[in-house]
C-alpha positions as CSV (number, residue, x, y, z in Angstrom):
1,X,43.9,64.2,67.5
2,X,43.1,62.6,64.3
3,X,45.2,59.6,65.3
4,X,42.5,59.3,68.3
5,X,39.7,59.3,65.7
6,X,41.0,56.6,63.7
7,X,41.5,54.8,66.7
8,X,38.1,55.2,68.1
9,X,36.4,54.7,64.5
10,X,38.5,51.0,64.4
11,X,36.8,50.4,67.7
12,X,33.3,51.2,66.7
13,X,33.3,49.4,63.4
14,X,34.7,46.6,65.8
15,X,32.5,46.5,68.1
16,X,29.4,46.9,65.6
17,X,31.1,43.6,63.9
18,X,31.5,41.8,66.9
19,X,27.6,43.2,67.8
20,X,26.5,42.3,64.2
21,X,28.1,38.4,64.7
22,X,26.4,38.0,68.3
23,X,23.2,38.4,66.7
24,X,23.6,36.2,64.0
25,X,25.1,33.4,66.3
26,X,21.5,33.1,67.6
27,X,19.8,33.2,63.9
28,X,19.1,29.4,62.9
29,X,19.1,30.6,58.8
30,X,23.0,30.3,57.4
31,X,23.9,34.0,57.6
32,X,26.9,35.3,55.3
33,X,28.6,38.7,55.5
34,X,31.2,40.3,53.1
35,X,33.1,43.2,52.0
36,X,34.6,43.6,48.7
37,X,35.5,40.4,48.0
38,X,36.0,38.7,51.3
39,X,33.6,37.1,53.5
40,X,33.6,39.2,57.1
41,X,31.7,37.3,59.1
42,X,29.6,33.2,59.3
43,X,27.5,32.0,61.5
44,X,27.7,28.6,62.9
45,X,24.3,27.6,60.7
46,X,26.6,28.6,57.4
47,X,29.5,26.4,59.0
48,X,27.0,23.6,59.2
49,X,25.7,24.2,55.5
50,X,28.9,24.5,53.8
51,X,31.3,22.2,56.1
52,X,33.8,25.0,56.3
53,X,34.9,26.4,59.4
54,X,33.9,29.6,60.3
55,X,38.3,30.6,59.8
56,X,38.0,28.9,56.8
57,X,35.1,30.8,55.2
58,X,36.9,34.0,56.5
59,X,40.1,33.2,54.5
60,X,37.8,32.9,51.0
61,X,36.3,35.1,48.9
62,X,32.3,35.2,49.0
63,X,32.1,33.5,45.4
64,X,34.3,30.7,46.0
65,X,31.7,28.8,47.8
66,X,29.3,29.0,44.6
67,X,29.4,26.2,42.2
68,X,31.5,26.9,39.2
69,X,28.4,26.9,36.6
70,X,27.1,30.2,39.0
71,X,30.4,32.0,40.1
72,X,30.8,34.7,37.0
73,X,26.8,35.7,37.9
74,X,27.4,35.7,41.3
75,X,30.6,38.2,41.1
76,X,29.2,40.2,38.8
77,X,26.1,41.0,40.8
78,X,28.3,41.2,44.1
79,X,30.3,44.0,42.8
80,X,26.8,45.5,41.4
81,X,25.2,45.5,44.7
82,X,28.7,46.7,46.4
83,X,28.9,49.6,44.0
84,X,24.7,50.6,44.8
85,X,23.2,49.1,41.5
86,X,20.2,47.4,41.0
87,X,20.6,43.6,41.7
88,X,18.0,41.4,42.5
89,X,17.9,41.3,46.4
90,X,16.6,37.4,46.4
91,X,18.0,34.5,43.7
92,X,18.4,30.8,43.9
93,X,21.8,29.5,43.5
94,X,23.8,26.7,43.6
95,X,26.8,25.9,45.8
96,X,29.4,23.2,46.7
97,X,30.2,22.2,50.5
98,X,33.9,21.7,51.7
99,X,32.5,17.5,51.1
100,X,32.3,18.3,47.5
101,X,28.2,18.5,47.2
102,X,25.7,20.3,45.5
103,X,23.4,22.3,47.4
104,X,20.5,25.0,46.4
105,X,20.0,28.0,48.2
106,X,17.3,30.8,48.1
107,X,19.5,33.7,49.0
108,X,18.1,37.1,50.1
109,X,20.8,39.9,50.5
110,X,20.9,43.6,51.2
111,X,23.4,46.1,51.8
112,X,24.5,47.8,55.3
113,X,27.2,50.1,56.1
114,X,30.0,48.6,57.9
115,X,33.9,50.6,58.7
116,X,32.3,53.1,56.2
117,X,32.3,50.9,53.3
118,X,29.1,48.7,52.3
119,X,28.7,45.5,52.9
120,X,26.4,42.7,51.9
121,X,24.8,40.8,54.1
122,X,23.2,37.4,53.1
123,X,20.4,35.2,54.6
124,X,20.3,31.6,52.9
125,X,17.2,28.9,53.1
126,X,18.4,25.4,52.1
127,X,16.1,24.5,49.1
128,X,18.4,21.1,47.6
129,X,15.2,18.8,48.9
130,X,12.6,21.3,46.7
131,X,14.9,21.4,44.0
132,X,15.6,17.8,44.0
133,X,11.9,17.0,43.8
134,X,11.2,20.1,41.1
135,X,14.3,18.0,39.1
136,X,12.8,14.7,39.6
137,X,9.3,15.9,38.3
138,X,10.5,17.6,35.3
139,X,12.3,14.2,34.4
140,X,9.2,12.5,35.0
141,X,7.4,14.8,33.0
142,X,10.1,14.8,30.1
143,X,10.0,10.6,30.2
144,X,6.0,11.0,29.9
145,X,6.3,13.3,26.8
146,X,9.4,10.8,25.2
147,X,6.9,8.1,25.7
148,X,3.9,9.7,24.3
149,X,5.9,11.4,20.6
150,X,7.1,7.4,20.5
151,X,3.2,6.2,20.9
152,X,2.2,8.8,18.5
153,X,5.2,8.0,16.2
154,X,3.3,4.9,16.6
155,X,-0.1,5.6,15.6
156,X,0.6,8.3,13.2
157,X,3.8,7.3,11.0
158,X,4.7,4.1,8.9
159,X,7.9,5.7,7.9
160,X,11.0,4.5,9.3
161,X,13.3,7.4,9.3
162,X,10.3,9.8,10.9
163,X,10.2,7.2,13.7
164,X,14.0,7.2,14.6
165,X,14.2,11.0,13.9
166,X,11.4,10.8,16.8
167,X,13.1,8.6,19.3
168,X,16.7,9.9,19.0
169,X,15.1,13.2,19.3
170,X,13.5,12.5,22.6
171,X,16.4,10.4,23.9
172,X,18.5,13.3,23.5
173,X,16.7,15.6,25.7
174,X,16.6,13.1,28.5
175,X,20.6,11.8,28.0
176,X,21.9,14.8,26.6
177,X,25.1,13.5,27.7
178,X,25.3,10.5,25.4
179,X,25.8,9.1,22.0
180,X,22.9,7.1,20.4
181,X,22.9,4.9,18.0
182,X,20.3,2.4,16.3
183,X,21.0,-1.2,14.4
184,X,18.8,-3.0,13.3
185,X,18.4,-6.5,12.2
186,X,18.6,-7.5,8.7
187,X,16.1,-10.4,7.9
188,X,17.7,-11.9,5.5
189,X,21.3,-12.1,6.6
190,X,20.8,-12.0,10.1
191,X,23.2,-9.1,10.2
192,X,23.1,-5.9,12.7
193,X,22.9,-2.5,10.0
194,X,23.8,0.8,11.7
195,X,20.9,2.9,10.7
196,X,21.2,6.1,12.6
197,X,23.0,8.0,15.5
198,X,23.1,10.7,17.2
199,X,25.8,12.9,18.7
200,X,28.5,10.9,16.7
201,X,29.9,11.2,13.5
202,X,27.0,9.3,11.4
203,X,29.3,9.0,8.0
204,X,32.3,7.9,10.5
205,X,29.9,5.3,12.4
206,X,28.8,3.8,9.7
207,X,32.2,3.7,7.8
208,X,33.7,2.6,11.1
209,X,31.6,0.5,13.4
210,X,31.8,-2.2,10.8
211,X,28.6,-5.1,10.4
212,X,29.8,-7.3,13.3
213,X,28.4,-6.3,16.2
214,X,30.9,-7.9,18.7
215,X,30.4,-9.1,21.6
216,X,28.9,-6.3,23.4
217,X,25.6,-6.9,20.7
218,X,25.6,-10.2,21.3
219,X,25.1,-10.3,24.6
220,X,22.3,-8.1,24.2
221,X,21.0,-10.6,20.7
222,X,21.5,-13.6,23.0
223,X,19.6,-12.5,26.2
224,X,17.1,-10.3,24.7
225,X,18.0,-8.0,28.0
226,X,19.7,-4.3,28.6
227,X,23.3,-4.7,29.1
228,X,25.5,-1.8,30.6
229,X,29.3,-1.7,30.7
230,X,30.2,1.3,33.0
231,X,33.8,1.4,31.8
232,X,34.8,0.2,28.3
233,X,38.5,0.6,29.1
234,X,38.5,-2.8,31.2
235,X,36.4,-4.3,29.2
236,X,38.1,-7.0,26.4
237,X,39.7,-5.5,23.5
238,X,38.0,-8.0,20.9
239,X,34.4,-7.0,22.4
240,X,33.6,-3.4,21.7
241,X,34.4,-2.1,18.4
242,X,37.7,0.2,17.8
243,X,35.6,2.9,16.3
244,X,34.1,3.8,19.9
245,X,37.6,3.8,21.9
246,X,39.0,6.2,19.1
247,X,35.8,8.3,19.5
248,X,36.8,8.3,23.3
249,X,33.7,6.8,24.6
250,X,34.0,5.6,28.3
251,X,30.6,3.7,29.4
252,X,28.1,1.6,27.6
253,X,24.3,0.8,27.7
254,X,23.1,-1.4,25.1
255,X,18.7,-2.3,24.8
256,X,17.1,-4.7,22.9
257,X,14.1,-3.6,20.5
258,X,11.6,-6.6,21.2
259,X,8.4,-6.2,19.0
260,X,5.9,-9.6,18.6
261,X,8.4,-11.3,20.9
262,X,11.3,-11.1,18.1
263,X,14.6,-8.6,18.3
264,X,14.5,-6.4,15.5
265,X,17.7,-4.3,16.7
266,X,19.7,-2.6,19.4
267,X,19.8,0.9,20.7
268,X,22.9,1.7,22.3
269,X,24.3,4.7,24.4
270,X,27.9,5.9,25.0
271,X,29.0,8.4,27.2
272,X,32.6,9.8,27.4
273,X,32.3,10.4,31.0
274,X,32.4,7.3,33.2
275,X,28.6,6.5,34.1
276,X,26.6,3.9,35.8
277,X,23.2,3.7,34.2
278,X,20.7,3.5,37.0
279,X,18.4,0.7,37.4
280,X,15.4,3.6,37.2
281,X,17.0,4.8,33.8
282,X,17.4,0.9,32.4
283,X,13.9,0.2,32.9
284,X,12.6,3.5,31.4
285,X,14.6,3.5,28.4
286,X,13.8,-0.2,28.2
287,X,10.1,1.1,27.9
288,X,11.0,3.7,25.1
289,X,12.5,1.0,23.2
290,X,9.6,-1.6,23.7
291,X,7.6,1.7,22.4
292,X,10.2,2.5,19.5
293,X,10.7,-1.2,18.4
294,X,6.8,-1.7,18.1
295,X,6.8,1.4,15.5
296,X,9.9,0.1,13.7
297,X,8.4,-3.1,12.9
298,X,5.2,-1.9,11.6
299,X,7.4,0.2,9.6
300,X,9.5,-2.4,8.4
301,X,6.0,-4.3,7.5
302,X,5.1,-1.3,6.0
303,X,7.9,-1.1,3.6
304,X,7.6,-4.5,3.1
305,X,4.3,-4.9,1.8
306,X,4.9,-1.3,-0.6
307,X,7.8,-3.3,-1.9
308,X,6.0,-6.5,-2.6
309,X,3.3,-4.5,-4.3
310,X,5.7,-2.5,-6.2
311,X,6.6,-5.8,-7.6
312,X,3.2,-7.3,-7.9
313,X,2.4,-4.3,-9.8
314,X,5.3,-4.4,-12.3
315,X,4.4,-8.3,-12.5
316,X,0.9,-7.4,-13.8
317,X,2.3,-5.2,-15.7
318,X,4.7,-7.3,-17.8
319,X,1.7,-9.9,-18.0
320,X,-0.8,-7.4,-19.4
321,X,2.2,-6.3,-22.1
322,X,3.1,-10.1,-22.6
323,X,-0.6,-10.7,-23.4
324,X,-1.6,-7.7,-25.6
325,X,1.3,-8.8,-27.5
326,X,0.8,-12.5,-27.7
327,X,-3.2,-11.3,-28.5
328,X,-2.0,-9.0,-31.3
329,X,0.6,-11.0,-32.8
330,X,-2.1,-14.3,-33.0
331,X,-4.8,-12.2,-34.2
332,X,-3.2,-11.1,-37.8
333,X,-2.2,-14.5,-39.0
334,X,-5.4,-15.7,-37.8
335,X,-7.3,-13.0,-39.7
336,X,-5.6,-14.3,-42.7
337,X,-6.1,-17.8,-42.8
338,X,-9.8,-16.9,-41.5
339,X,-9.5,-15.2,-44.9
340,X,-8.0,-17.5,-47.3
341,X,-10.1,-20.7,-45.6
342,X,-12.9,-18.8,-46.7
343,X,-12.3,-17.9,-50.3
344,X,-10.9,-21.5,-50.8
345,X,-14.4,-22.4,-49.3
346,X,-16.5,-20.3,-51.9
347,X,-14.2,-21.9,-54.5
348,X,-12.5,-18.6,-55.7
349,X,-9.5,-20.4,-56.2
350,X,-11.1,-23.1,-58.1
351,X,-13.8,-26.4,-57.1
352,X,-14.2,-27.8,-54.5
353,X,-15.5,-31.3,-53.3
354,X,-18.4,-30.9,-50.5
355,X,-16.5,-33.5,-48.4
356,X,-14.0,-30.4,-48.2
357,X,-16.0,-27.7,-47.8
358,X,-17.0,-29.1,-45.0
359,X,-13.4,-29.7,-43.9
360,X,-13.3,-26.1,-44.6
361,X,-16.3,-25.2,-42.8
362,X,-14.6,-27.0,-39.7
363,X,-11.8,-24.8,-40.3
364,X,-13.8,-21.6,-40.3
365,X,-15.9,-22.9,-37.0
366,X,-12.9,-23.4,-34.9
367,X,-10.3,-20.4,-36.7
368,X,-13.2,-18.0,-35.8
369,X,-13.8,-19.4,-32.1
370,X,-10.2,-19.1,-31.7
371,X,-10.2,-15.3,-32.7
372,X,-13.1,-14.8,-30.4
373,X,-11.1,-16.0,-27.5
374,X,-7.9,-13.8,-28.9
375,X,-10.5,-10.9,-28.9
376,X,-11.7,-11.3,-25.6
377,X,-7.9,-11.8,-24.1
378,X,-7.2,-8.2,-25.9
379,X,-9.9,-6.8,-24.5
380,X,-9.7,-8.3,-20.8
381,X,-6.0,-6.8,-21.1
382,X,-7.3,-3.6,-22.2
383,X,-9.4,-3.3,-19.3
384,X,-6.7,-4.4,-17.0
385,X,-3.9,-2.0,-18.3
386,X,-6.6,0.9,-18.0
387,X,-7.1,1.2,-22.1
388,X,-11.1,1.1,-21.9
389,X,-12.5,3.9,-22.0
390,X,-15.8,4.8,-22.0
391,X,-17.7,7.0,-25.1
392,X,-21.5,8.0,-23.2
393,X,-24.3,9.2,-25.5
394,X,-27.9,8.5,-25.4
395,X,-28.8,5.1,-26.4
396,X,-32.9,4.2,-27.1
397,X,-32.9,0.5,-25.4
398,X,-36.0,-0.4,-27.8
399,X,-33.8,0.0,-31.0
400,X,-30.9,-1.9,-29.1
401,X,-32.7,-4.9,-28.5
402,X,-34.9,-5.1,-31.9
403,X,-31.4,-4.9,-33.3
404,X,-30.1,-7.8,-31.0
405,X,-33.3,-9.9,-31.3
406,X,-32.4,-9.6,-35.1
407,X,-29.1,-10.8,-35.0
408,X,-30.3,-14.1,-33.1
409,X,-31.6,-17.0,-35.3
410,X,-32.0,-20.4,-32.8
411,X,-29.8,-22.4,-33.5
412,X,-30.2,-25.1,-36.0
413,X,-28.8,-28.0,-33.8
414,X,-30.9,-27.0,-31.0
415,X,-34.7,-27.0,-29.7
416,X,-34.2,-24.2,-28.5
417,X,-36.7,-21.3,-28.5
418,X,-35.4,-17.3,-28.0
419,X,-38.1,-15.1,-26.0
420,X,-37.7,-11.7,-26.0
421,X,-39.3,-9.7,-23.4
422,X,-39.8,-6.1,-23.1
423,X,-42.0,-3.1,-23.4
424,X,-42.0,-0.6,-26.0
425,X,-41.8,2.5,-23.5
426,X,-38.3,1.4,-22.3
427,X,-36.7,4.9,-21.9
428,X,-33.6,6.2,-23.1
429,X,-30.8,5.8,-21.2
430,X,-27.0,7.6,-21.0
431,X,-24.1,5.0,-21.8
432,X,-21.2,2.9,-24.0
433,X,-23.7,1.9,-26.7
434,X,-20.9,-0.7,-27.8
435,X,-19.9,-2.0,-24.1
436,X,-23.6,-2.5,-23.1
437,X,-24.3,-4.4,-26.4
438,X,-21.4,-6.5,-25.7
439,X,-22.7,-7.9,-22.2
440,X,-25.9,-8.5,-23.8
441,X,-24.6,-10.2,-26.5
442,X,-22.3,-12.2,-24.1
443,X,-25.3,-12.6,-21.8
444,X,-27.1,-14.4,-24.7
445,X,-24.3,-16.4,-26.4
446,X,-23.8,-18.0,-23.1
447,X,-27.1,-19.2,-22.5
448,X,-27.2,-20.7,-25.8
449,X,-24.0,-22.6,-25.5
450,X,-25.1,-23.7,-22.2
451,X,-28.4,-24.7,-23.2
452,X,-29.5,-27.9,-25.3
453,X,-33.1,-27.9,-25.4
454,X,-35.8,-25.6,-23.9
455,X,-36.1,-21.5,-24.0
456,X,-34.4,-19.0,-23.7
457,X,-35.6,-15.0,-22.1
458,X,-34.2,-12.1,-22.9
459,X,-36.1,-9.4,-20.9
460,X,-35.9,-5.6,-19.5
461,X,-37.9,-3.6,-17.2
462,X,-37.6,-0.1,-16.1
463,X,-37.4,0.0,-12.1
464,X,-39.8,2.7,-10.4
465,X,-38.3,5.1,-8.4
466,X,-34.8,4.3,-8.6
467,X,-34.1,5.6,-12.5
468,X,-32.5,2.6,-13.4
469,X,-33.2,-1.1,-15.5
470,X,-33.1,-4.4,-15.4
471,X,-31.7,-7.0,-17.8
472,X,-32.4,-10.7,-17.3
473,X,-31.1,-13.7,-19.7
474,X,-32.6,-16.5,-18.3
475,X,-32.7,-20.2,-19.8
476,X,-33.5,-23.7,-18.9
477,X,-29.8,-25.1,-19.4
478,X,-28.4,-27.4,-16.8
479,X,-26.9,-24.6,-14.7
480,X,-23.5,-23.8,-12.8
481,X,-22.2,-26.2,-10.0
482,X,-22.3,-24.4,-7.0
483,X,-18.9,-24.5,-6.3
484,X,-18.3,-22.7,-9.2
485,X,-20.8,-19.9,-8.7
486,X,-18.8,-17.9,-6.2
487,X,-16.0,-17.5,-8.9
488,X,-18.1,-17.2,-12.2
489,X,-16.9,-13.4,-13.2
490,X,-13.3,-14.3,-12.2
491,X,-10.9,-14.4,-15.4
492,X,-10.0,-17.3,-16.7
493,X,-13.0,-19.0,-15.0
494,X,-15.5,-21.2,-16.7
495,X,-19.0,-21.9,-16.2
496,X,-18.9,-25.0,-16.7
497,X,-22.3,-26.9,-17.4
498,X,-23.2,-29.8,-14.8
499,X,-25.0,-32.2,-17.5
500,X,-22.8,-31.6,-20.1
501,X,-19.6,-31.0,-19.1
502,X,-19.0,-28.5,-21.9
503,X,-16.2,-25.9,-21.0
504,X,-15.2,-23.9,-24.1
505,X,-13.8,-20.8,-24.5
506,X,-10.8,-19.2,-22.0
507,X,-13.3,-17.9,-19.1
508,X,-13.1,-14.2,-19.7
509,X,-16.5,-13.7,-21.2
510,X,-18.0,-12.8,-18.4
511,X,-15.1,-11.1,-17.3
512,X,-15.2,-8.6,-19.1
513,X,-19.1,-8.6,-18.8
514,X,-18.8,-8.2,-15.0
515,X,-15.6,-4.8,-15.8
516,X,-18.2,-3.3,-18.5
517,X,-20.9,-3.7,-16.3
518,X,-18.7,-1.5,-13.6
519,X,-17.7,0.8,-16.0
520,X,-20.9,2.0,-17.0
521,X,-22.2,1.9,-13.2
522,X,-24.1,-1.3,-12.5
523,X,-24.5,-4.1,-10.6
524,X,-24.5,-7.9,-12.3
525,X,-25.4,-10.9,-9.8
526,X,-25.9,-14.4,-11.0
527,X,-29.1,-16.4,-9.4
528,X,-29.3,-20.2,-9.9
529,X,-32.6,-22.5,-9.7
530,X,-33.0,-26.0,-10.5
531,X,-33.1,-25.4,-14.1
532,X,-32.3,-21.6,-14.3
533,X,-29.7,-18.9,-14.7
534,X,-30.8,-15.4,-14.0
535,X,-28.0,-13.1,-14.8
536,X,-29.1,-9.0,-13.9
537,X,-27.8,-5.8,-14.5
538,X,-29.1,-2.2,-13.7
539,X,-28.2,1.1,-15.7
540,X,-29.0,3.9,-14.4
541,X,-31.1,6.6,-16.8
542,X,-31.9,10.0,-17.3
C-alpha cells in the first residue's frame, strides 16, 4: 500500500515537473529551476543566454553558472531562501556563459513546492547592454572629475608635490590596476629624475630604476608621443630597466608631459597583467598629462623664481652688511683726521703759514664732503636693511623752518638769494622731527649746489580739506636732463646739472629723501620748467 503511494507521489511530482517545463518552454525570459543545489529544470531562452545545453545545465549546480566574484553571495542566499529566510526576491548579478563571457542579469526568484521539498524558481532579464552603458558613464564621469582636480591643481596650487599627489591620486581610481610613476626632466643635465610613483615600492624605484631612462623613455623624449609595449617580456632586454621585470611588471604605457611645446617628463604605467592600452584610454590619459604637465611647469617656474629670490635676497643682504661695514670702518679714521686737520688748522700744534691753512682748509672741504657721502651710504643701508625707524611726536613747522632758514647763509661764491616762504599759522603736525628736517635740508643743499646765480624758494602751505602740506624748493639752476628725470630718487643716481656738468656726491641724497618721505607717509614728485625744479612733499596733520 505504501509502496503504491510512493509510487503515485513519484508520478505526480513528475508530471507537475514535466507540466512546470512545458510552460516555461513557451516563456521568452531565461527561466532557471533548482533544488538543493542542482538546477531541475532550463528553458531553451536560459540555453541561449548561458551557451550550455539544457543536459549540461542539469548536470551543474545552480551557482556554478555565476561569476566567481558573485558565487559565495549567491550560495549563501540560495540555501537562505531554500531553508524559508528572508532573501531579497530580486538582485542583479553577474554570470559567465559556457563562451567564457560576462553577462548581467536582473534576477527575480521565489520559492514553490516541488516532490515536497522547495524549490527556487528564477526568472532572468538580460541587463549586460544597461550595465555596460551605466559602466561606460561612470568612467566618463570619473575621467571628467580626474580632469577637473588636475585643472584645479592648476589654478589653485604652485606646489609640486600637491600636484603629483593630485594626478597619481586620480590616475589611480581610473587604472587601479597599474603602477604609476612620474620623471621629470632635469634642466640642467638633461637627465630623467624619478619623482614619484604609485603602487610600487617608491624607496625601491628610486634606488632601482636608475637615471637612464632606456630606451623605452627615449622613444617617448624623441617623438614627444604615447608609447605602449603590451608585453615587456618580448621586448629587448637592454630597453626597459631590470627593476620593472623583478617587480613582475608585464605591459607598458609611457606619455609625454608637453607644456609651452617642451617635454618636461614622462608618466608611465605598468601593469602585471598583460594589457593592451586602448586607443580611447591613450588619448584621455594623454589629456590628463597635457593637464598635469601644464601645472608641473608653472610649478617648476614657481620654485624657480622663490629660489632665485632667495638668493637675490641673501645677495642684498651681504651688500647691505658689506656696506654698513665699509661705511663704519671709513667713518672713524675719517673723523680723526677731520679732527687733527682742524686743530693743525687753528695752529694748536704750533703756526702756520696762510698758504697752508688753506691747504688745510682744502683738506677740511673735501674730508667733510667725503664723510657726508659715508653718512648718507650708512643711512641708505639703514633704510634698506630695515634699521630706520621712526620716533612721531608733534612737531610746530613754524619753529622748524625759522630754525632751517637760520642755518642757511647764501653762499659767498654765489649770487644767489634764499626766499623763504610761509605763513605763521602753519599748524602742527605728527612726525620724525629729525627725518623731515633731513629732506628739507637735502631739498635745499641741492638747490644750492645746483644753482650758480639767481634765487632760491623755500615755501609751505597747508592744503584745505585734505589735512595735509606742501613743501616746495624751487630755484632757477639749470635743471635735470630729461633723461635723467625718470631715475632722479633711484640710489646711486645723480642729478646731474645740464649747464654745468657738476655731478658730486654718490646719488643717494635724494634717496634717502624719497624712503624718509615714505616712511613718514608722503608723496615727493619732481616738476621741471625751463629754468626750474619744483620738488613737493605732503604730510599729513592732525
Amino acid at each position: 500500500m505504501k509502496k503504491k503511494k510512493r509510487n503515485s507521489a513519484r508520478r505526480s511530482s513528475s508530471t507537475k515537473a514535466a507540466a512546470l517545463q512545458k510552460i516555461i518552454n513557451l516563456l521568452p525570459a531565461p527561466i532557471f529551476v533548482y533544488q538543493g543545489e542542482k538546477n531541475i529544470l532550463a528553458n531553451p531562452a536560459a540555453e541561449a543566454l548561458t551557451g550550455y545545453t539544457r543536459r549540461e545545465l542539469l548536470n551543474m549546480k545552480y551557482w556554478e553558472v555565476v561569476h566567481p566574484q558573485y558565487r559565495a553571495l549567491i550560495k549563501t542566499r540560495g540555501a537562505a531562501r531554500q531553508h524559508g529566510e528572508s532573501v531579497p526576491t530580486r538582485y542583479e548579478v553577474k554570470i559567465l556563459t559556457k563562451a567564457g563571457e560576462e553577462r548581467w542579469l536582473d534576477f527575480s526568484g521565489g520559492l514553490i513546492g516541488l516532490a515536497r521539498a522547495p524549490a527556487v524558481v528564477g526568472a532572468a532579464i538580460d541587463i549586460t547592454e544597461r550595465k555596460q552603458t551605466e559602466g561606460r558613464l561612470q568612467y566618463e564621469l570619473q575621467r571628467m572629475a580626474a580632469v577637473r582636480e588636475i585643472s584645479l591643481a592648476i589654478s589653485s596650487t604652485l606646489d609640486l608635490k600637491g600636484v603629483l599627489e593630485v594626478l597619481l591620486r586620480e590616475v589611480d581610481l581610473l587604472l587601479p590596476y597599474a603602477a604609476t610613476t612620474v620623471r621629470l626632466q632635469n634642466r640642467q643635465t638633461g637627465q630623467l629624475e624619478n619623482v614619484a610613483c604609485r603602487n610600487v615600492n617608491e624607496e625601491e624605484w628610486k634606488r632601482g630604476a636608475g637615471r637612464r631612462g632606456g630606451r623605452l623613455a627615449e622613444t617617448v623624449l624623441r617623438t614627444k608621443d604615447p608609447f605602449a609595449i603590451p608585453n615587456l617580456n618580448a621586448a629587448p632586454r637592454e630597453s626597459v630597466s631590470e627593476f620593472f621585470r623583478g617587480q613582475g611588471f608585464v605591459s607598458y604605457l609611457g606619455v609625454p608631459l608637453i607644456a609651452k611645446g617642451e617635454v618636461v617628463g614622462i608618466l608611465s604605467f605598468f601593469t602585471r597583467e598583460e594589457h593592451d592600452f586602448t586607443a580611447e584610454e591613450i588619448a584621455f590619459l594623454r589629456t590628463l598629462a597635457n593637464q598635469a604637465a601644464v601645472a608641473i611647469h608653472n610649478s617648476q617656474l614657481y620654485e624657480a623664481i622663490r629660489n632665485q629670490a632667495a638668493e637675490l635676497e641673501e645677495i642684498n643682504r651681504l651688500k647691505d652688511e658689506f656696506l654698513g661695514f665699509v661705511s663704519h670702518e671709513l667713518r672713524t679714521p675719517l673723523n680723526a683726521v677731520i679732527g687733527y686737520t682742524g686743530m693743525v688748522q687753528d695752529e694748536v700744534f704750533g703756526a702756520a703759514t696762510q698758504e697752508q691753512k688753506k691747504v688745510l682748509g682744502k683738506v677740511l672741504e673735501n674730508g667733510k664732503h667725503l664723510l657726508h657721502m659715508i653718512n648718507s651710504l650708512l643711512e641708505a643701508t639703514r633704510i634698506e636693511v630695515g634699521a630706520a625707524k621712526l620716533e612721531s611726536r608733534e612737531v610746530s613747522l613754524r619753529r622748524l623752518l625759522e630754525e632751517l632758514q637760520w642755518a642757511y647763509n647764501t653762499p659767498k661764491d654765489k649770487d644767489l638769494t634764499l626766499n623763504w616762504d610761509y605763513p605763521d599759522s602753519l599748524p602742527a603736525i605728527v612726525t620724525d622731527r629729525e627725518k623731515l628736517k633731513h629732506i628739507l635740508q637735502n631739498l635745499v643743499d641741492n638747490a644750492i649746489k645746483f644753482t650758480d646765480h639767481g634765487q632760491i624758494t623755500i615755501s609751505a602751505r597747508a592744503l584745505p580739506g585734505n589735512k595735509a602740506v606742501e613743501f616746495k624748493v624751487a630755484d632757477t639752476g639749470a635743471g635735470i636732463s630729461p633723461e635723467t628725470l625718470p631715475d632722479i630718487f633711484d640710489m646711486f643716481r645723480q642729478g646731474i646739472s645740464v649747464e654745468s656738468g657738476s655731478s658730486a656726491g654718490v646719488g643717494l641724497g635724494l634717496h634717502i629723501v624719497k624712503k624718509f618721505t615714505h616712511m613718514l607717509g608722503g608723496e615727493i614728485g619732481v616738476k621741471r620748467s625751463r629754468r626750474q625744479i619744483a620738488v613737493l612733499k605732503a604730510f599729513g596733520f592732525t
